[in-house]
N, C-alpha and C positions, 0 to 999 in steps of 0.2 A: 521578312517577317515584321509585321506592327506591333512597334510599344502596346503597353498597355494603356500609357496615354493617350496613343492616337486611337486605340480600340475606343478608349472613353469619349473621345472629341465627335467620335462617325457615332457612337453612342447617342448620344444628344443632339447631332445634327440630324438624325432619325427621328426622335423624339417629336422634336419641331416639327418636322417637315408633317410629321403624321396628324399631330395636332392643327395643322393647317387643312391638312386632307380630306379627314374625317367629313366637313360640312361639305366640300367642292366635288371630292372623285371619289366615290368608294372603293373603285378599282385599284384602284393606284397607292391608296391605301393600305389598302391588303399587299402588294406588292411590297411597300414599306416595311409591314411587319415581318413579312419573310427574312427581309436583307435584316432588319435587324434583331432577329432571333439569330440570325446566320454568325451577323458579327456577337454578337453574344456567348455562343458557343466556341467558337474560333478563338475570343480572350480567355474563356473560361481554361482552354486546355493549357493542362489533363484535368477530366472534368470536376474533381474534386473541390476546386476553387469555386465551380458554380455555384457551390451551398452553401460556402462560405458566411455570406452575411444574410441567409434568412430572416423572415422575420416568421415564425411558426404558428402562432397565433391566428392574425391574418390568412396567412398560405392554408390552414387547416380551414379558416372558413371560409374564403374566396374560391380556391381552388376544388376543396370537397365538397361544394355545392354543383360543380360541373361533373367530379366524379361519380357524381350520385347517378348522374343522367345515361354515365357506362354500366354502373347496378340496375337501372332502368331497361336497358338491354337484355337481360338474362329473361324476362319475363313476359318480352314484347312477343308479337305479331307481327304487325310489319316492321321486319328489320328493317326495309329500303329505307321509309320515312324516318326510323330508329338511326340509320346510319348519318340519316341529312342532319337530323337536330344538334346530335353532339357533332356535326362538322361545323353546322351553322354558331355553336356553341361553344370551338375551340378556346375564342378570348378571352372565356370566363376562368381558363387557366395557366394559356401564353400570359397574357399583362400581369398578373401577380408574379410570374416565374422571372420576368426579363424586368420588373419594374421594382419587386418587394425583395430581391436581394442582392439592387446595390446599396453602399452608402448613403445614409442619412442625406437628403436631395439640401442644395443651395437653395436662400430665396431667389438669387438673381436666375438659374434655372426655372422655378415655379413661375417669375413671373416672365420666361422668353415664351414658355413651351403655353402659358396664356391669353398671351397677346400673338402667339402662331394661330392660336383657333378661334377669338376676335377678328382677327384678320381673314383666315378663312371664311366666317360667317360672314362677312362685309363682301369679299369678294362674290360669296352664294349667292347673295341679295342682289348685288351687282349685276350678275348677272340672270340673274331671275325677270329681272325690274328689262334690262336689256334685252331679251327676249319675249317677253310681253308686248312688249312695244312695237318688236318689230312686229311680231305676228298680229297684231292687230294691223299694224301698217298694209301690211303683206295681204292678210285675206279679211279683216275685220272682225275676227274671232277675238273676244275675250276670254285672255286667262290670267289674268291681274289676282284672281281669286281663288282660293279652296287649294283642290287637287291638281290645277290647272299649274297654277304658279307653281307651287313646290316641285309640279314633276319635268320642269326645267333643271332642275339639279337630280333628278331621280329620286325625291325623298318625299314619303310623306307628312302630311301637313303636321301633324302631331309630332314627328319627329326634327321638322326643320326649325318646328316651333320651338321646339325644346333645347335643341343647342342657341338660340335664339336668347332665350330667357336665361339660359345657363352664362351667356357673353352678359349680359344686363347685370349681372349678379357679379360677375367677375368685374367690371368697371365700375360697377358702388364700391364694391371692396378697397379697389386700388382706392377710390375715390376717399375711401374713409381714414384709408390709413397713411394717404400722400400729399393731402387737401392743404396742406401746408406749404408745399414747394410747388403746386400747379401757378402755373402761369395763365394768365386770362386766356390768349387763345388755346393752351393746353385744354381747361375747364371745357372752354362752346365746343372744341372739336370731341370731347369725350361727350357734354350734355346730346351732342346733334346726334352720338351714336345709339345714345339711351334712347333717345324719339325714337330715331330712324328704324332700329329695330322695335321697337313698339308697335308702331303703324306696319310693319309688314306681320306680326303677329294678329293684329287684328284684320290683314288680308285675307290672313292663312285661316281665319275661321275655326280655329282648333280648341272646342269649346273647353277641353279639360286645361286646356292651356291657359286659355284666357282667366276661365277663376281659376286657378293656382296661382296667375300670375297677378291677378286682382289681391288675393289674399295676402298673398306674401310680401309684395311690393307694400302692402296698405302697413301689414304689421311693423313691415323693417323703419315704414316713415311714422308712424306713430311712435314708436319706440326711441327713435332718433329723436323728434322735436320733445319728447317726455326728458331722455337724459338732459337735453339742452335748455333746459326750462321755459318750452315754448307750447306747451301743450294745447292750447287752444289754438292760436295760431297753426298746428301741425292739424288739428282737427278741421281748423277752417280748409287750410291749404287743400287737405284730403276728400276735405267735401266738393269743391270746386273742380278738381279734379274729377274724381269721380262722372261728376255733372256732364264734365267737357267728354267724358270718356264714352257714357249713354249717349250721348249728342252725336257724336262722331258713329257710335256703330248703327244707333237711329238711319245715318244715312246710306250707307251699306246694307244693299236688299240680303245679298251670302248668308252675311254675317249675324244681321239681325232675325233670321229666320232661322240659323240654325240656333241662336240662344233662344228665339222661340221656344223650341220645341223641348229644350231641357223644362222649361215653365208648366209645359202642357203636360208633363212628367206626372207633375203633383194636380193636375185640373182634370185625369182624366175619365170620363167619362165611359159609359155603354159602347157608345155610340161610335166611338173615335177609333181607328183602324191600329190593329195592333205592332204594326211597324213605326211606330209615333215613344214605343218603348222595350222595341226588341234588345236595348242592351238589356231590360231585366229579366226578361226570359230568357237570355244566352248565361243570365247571372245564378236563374232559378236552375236550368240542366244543369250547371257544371258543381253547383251544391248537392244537387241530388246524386251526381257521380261519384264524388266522394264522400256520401252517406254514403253509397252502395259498396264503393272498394275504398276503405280506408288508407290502404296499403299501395297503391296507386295502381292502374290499368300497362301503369309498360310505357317509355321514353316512342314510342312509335304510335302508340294506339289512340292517340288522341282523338283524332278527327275518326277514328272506325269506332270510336264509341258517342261523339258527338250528332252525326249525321241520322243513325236511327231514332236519337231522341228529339231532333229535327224535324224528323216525318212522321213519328206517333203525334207530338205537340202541333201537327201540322202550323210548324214555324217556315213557311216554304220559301222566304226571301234568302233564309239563314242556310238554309240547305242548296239551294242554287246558286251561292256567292261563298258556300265550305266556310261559312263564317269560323272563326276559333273561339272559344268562349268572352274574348272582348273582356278580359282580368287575369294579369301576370300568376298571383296568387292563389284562385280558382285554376288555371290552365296548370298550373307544377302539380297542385292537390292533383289532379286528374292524373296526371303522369306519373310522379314519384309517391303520391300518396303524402299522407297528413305531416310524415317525417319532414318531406321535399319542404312541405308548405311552411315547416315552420323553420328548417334551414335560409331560406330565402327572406324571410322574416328578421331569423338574427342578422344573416348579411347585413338587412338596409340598419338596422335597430342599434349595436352594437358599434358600430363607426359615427353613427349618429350622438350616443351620449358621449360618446370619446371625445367626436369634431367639440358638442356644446360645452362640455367640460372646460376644454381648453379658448373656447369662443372664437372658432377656426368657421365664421359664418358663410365664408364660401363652400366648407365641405357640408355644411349644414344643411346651406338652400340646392346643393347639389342633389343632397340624398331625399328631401322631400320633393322637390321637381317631380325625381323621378320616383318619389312613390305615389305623388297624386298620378300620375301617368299611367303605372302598372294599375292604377282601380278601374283605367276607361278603356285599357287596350295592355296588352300579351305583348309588352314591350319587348321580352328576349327570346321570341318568336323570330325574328326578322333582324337581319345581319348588321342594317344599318342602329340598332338600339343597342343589340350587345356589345358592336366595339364600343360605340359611347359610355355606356356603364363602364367597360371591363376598365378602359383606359383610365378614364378620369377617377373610377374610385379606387384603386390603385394608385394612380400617379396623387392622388389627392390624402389619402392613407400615409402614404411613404412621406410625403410633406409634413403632415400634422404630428411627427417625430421630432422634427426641428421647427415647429411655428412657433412664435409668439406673438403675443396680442399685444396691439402698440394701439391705446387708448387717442 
């Protein structure tokens, strides 16, 4: 039999390992949590001690937002699709259950189990950038761009972008709070991670990515050079950037044609074909859904009430690609009804004034990443977003118990 030390030691060498996983193998991944749900259970016995350090709060609203989606069941249709979503949707209540009650987490934890998924991301790119190359060598095909590159890792572009942005955010942070003891090559080898993922963000062409990450990045540097009494300087800086930033996507045909078409959004005309703004009419069905059932359609019934309104609105690209409504928040409306929608709401909303309260900016720019994300796309539809949420806002929840802000 193992300590419970050694249970805690294989504890946290899971933790890692999966933080590293998440961007590179999804499979393997999954594999991870199994084993460490397994060892979990295994130290808990006799299971009385598993409850031991809840945290009730949290667990009532992390956890009863995925149970809602089992009360979504009683009312459904298709159970088949009912059975896949809460399987696809287990992490939204394993990671609270295996993360929210152990002990108050270490910084030196917080900061292994963040530089496990830096390093993942690095290694994804790695080999993303590695595979492009060859296959261009190989047959001449480019996929340096969009869909092409991210699905070298199997992910899509939106979502690789996003753990992408979320490593960006984690190395300002170290960067603000350690800037003191960095070493010069310590600094170029963290600055060279900031570009490098930058530039593969603007490969990835993942427009909600790009302004989210336009905004946030602009606020957090404005905000910065204001504390430090450099405010015009922070303004010049940002402007020149800026510049350098249009300049650079100017020459990427992907990239600049898909912010095109956000432009064409607001110009558009008679005339102009209505696939140029089908996210607003995937936006306008799934509001009219839930005008029609407040109370939601059923954890299964999404796409069997989507697709008719599909072919009345004769939307037929949306219909022959089973589009999903393309908004986290619309997509729960539809299922669990106004309840769901606004459970999902306190989730982000609620750790959000916690994180600012205590000025824990890493779980801050965590929780709005991924709310701008959930406006452009049904983030916790697909397996590779929910473990990302489930993990980190959890693991990043159980942190902000023992953070402090070190000015």
């Amino acid at each position: 039999m193992l300590s419970q030390q050694q249970h805690h030691k294989i504890d946290q060498y899971l933790m890692l390992l999966l933080a590293f996983l998440l961007p590179v193998q999804r499979r393997l991944a999954v594999i991870c949590i199994i084993l460490w749900a397994v060892n979990a259970l295994v130290a808990a016995f006799p299971f009385r001690q598993f409850w031991q350090n809840w945290s009730f709060k949290p667990m009532l609203l992390f956890g009863g937002f995925y149970l809602l989606h089992w009360i979504g069941l009683l009312y459904t249709e298709n159970m088949t699709e009912g059975w896949q979503d809460v399987e696809t949707k287990l992490s939204l209540l394993i990671f609270p259950l295996l993360i929210l009650r152990r002990q108050p987490m270490s910084n030196r934890l917080y900061h292994q189990v963040s530089w496990a998924f830096v390093i993942g991301c690095l290694t994804a790119v790695i080999w993303c950038l590695l595979m492009a190359t060859w296959t261009y060598l190989d047959s001449g095909k480019n996929t340096f761009f969009y869909f092409r590159f991210s699905d070298h890792v199997r992910l899509h572009p939106t979502y690789l972008g996003l753990y992408l942005s979320f490593s960006i955010f984690i190395l300002l942070a170290h960067w603000a709070q350690f800037r003191a003891e960095y070493s010069r090559k310590q600094l170029i080898l963290r600055s060279g991670l900031v570009l490098c993922f930058l530039m593969i963000i603007v490969l990835l062409s993942a427009r909600i990515i790009l302004l989210a990450d336009a905004l946030l990045l602009s606020v957090v540097f404005v905000w910065w050079m204001i504390r430090n009494g450099k405010t015009w300087q922070g303004i010049l800086s940002l402007s020149g950037a800026m510049v350098l930033g249009l300049g650079l996507i100017s020459l990427l045909p992907v990239t600049r044609l898909r912010l095109m078409k956000v432009l064409e959004i607001f110009q558009k005309t008679p005339e102009q074909p209505q696939e140029q703004d089908i996210r607003l009419q995937l936006w306008s069905v799934g509001w009219h859904l839930i005008q029609s059932a407040p109370g939601g359609y059923g954890t299964g019934d999404i796409q069997e009430q989507l697709l008719p309104m599909y072919e009345q609105r004769q939307m037929k690209e949306a219909k022959e690609k089973n589009f999903n409504v393309h908004n986290q928040f619309l997509q729960t409306g539809i299922a669990l009804g106004v309840v769901g929608a606004l459970w999902l709401i306190a989730s982000l909303f609620w750790p959000l004034w916690l994180a600012w309260k205590k000025r824990y900016f890493v779980y801050v720019m965590f929780l709005l990443l991924f709310f701008f994300c959930m406006l452009t796309e049904s983030m916790l539809e697909k397996e590779q977003g929910v473990l990302f949420y489930a993990f980190f806002n959890s693991f990043l929840f159980q942190s902000l118990r023992v953070f402090k802000y070190k000015d």
